[in-house]
N, C-alpha and C positions, 0 to 999 in steps of 0.2 A: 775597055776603059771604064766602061760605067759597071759592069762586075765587078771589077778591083775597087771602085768607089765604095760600092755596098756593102762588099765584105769589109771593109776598114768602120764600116758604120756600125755594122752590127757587132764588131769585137770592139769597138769604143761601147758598146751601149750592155754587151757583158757583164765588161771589167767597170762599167757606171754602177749594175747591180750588186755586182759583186763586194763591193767596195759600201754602199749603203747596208746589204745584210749585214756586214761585219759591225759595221755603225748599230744598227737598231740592235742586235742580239748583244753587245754589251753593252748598252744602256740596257734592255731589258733582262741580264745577270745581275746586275747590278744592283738595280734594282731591286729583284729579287733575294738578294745576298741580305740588305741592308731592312728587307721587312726581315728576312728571316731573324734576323740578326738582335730587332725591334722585339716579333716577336717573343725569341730568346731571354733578352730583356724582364719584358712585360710578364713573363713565363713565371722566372726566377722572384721578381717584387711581387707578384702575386702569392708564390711559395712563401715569401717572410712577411706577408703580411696576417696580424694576431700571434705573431711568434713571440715571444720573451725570454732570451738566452739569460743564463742563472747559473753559476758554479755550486758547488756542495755549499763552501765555504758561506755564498751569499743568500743561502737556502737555511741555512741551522742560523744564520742572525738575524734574517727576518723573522723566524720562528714560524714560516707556513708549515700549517700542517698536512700532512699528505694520508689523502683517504680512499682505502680499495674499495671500491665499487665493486658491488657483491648482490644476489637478490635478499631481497628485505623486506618487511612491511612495517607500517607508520606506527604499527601499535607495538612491535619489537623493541624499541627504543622509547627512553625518557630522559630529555637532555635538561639539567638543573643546574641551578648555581649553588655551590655550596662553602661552606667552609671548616677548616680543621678546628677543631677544638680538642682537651684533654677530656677522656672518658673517666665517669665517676670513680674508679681506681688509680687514676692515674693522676690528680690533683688533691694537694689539700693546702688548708688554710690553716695557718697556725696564730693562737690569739697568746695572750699573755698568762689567761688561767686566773692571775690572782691580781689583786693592785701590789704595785710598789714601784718600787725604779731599775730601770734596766743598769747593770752595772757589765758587762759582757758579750759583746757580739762576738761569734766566733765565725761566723760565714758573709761573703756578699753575694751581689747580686750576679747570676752566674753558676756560682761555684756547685760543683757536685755536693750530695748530701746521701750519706746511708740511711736505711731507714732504722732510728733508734738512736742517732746521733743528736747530738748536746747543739743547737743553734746558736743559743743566745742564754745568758743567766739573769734572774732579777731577784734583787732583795728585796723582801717584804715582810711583814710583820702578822701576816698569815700563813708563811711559812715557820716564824718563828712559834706563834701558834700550834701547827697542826704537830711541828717537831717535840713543842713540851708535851703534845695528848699524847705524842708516840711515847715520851720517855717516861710520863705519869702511869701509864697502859702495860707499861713493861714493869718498875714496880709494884703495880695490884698484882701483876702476874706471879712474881717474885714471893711476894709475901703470901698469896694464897697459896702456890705450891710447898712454902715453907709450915706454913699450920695443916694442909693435908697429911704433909713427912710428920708433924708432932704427931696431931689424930691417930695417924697409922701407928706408932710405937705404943700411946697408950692403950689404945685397942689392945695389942697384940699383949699388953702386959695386964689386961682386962682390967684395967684404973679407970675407961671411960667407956657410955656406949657405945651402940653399933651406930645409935642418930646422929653421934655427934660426927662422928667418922662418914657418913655419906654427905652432913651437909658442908662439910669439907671439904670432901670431892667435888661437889656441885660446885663452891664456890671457887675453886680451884678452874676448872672446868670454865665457868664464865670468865674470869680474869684474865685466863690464857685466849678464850675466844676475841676479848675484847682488846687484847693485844696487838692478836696477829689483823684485827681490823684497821687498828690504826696505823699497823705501820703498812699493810695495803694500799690504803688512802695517800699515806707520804711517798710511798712509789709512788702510786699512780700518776700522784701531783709533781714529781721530779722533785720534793723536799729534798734536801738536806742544810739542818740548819735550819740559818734566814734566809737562804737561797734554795730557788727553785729554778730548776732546766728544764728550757723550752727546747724538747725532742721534736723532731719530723716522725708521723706515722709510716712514712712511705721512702724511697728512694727516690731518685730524681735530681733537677737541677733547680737552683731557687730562680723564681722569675720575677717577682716583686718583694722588695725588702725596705716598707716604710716605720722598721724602729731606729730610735735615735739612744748613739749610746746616752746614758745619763736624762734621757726622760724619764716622766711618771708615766703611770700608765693604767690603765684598767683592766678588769679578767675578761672584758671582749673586745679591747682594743686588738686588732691583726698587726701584726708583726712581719711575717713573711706566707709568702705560696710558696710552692713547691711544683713543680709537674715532672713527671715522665715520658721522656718523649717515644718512648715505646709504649703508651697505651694511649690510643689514642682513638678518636672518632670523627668521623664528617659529618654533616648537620646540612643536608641539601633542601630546600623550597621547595614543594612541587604545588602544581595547582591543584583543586580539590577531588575534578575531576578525572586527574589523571592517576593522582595519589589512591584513589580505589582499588589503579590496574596492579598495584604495586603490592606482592604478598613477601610475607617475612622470610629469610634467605636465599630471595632472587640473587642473582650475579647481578654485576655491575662492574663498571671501568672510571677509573679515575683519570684523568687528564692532567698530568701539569709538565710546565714548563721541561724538565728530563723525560718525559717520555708517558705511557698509559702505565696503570697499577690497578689490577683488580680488586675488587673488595665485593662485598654481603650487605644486602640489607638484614641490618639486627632490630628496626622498629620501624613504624608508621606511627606517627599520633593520630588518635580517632579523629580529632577536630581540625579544623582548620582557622586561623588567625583571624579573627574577626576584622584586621585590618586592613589586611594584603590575600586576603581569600589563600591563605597558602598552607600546606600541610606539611612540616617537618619528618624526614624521612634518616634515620642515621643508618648509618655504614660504618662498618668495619674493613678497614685498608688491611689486605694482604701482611702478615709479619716481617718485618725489614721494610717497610717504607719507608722513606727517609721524605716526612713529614713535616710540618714547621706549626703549632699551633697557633690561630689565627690568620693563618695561609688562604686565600681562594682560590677555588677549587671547580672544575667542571664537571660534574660526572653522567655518565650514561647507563641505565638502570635497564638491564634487557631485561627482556619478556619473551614469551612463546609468541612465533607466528604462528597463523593460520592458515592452513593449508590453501584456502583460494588467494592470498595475498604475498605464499611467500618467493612469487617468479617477480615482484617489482623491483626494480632497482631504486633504491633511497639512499640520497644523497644526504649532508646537513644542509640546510638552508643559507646558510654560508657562501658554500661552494658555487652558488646558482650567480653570475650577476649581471646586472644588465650592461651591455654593449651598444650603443647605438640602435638601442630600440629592440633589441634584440637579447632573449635568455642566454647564456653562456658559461663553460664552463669551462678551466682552466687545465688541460690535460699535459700530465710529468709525459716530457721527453727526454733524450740524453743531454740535451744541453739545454732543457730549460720546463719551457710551459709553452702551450698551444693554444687558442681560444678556440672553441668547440660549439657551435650551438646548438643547444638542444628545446626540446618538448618538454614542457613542466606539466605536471598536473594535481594532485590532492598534497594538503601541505598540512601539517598537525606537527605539535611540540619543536619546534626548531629542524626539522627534517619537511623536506620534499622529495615528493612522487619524480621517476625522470623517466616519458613516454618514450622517448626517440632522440637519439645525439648518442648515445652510451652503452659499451656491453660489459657483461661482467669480467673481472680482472683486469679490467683498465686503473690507473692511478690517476688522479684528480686534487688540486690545489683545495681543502676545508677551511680549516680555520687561518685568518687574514690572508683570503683568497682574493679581497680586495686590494691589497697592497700590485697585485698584479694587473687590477685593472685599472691601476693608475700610473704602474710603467707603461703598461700599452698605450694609454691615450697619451702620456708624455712622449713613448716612439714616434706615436705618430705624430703627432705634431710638430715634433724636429724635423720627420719628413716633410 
């Protein structure tokens, strides 16, 4: 009897064990499940955090620019502001020439113009002038080659001398000189008449046209410009000291809004601006650029590296920004940008050194690199 008691005791006290392992081991899956799970979690928000997803579309309307990280040195580059202007062939200025009143506009503002074409007409009373010397110039001329033709016959029928006969010629000779000078002068001046045509030297398109029909006007009052927009030049700042590094037909890259365009340096001015310490540097853009004068312009003016400087990776200055205390730079992924922190170190002309964070052939957020560090900190914040 007390056997059979025991053995009832000890298979209660089993199926007691039995029954609690099954208890603790799912609570403790469970548990487990739900860190892993946590975790998991904590995994993936770690992974999107400094992320910034970005379509093509919202990439080309923010206008960031995207820069390969290549090795480089600080002295390779010279980043400048500049702006397009028309090259001294490629502008002119057209004045009135003589006084009187404009009585004909034939161009506006705009409009194409050949070179040798009729602008504008104005009557004047110096045209009317210069047309009677033409037409006084051409009867001397007249009449001297008419008593030369006498001279020659008498000559020839020995009734006069030989003197009289050469100072015939002579005189002949100057009348006809003094002819073709004046009607030289009345081209020149667009005479005809009492009117004179105010021609363009150049082809091009008129870009200022302040005559008024039916004004007076004076022989240096301006009338219209003219430029061509295929000749054209950039006109970039540099500091004084950089402008030394800078010799006549380096390469260089232009920056704008469509994309880079290379170009030449064609001058340095020896001095620098006594205002703004800056040395003017002009460029010639690549042929086919499609240019706007008065445009601005960024450009980057390379140079030789140095063989000890040329394994550093140089970024723009731009590209660098601070995050929470922290250097940073904005790395192209397939759906967007990454924040990246890196090591700065030696910074000159708008370009910095980048020790550690970066290798070459990587792609990085440059110009309005910022616009991304303030979807990040908006992200984050929503979170």
């Amino acid at each position: 009897m007390n056997n059979r008691k025991w053995i009832i005791i000890a298979g209660l006290a089993i199926a007691f064990a039995v029954v609690l392992g099954v208890i603790f081991n799912g609570s403790t899956g469970g548990s487990a499940e739900n860190q892993g799970a946590a975790n998991t979690t904590e995994e993936n928000h770690s992974e999107e955090e400094g992320v910034v997803e970005m379509t093509e579309e919202q990439l080309r309307a923010s206008e960031i620019g995207i820069f390969d990280v290549a090795p480089s040195s600080l002295d390779a580059e010279i980043i400048a502001q500049g702006s397009v202007a028309p090259s001294p062939q490629g502008q002119a200025i057209l004045s009135a020439g003589a006084e009187g009143r404009v009585t004909n506009i034939k161009k506006r503002l705009g409009d194409a113009v050949r070179r040798g074409e009729t602008v504008a007409t104005i009557e004047s009373r110096e045209a009317a002038a210069i047309s009677s010397e033409v037409t006084s110039a051409a009867s001397r001329a007249a009449l001297a080659r008419s008593q030369l033709n006498r001279e020659q016959r008498l000559f020839d029928e020995k009734i006069t001398a030989r003197a009289d006969l050469e100072t015939a010629r002579a005189e002949n000779q100057q009348a006809a000189a003094e002819a073709r000078r004046a009607s030289q002068a009345a081209t020149a001046s667009g005479v005809s008449g009492r009117f004179i045509a105010v021609r363009s030297p150049i082809g091009g398109r008129i870009t200022s046209s302040p005559a008024i029909l039916g004004s007076y006007v004076t022989a240096q009052d301006e009338l219209f410009r003219i430029a061509n927009p295929n000749l054209i030049q950039i006109e970039a700042a540099v500091p004084a000291e950089d402008a030394r590094k800078i010799s006549t037909g380096a390469a260089a890259t232009v920056e704008t809004p469509e994309g880079e365009i290379s170009a030449r340096v064609l001058a340095v001015t020896p001095a620098a601006d006594p205002e703004n310490r800056a040395a003017i540097v002009v460029l010639a853009p690549a042929s086919g650029a499609r240019l706007v004068p008065g445009e601005y312009v960024r450009v980057r003016i390379l140079q030789q590296a140095t063989s000890d400087q040329s394994t550093a990776l140089i970024v723009p200055a731009e590209a660098v920004q601070s995050v929470e205390g922290r250097n940073v730079v904005f790395v192209k992924t397939k759906s967007g940008f990454r924040a990246r922190s890196v090591t700065t170190g030696a910074k000159s002309g708008g370009r910095i050194e980048i020790v550690d964070g970066l290798k070459s052939g990587e792609q990085i957020a440059g110009k309005n690199a910022f616009l991304l560090k303030s979807e990040l900190g908006r992200g984050e914040a929503e979170h």
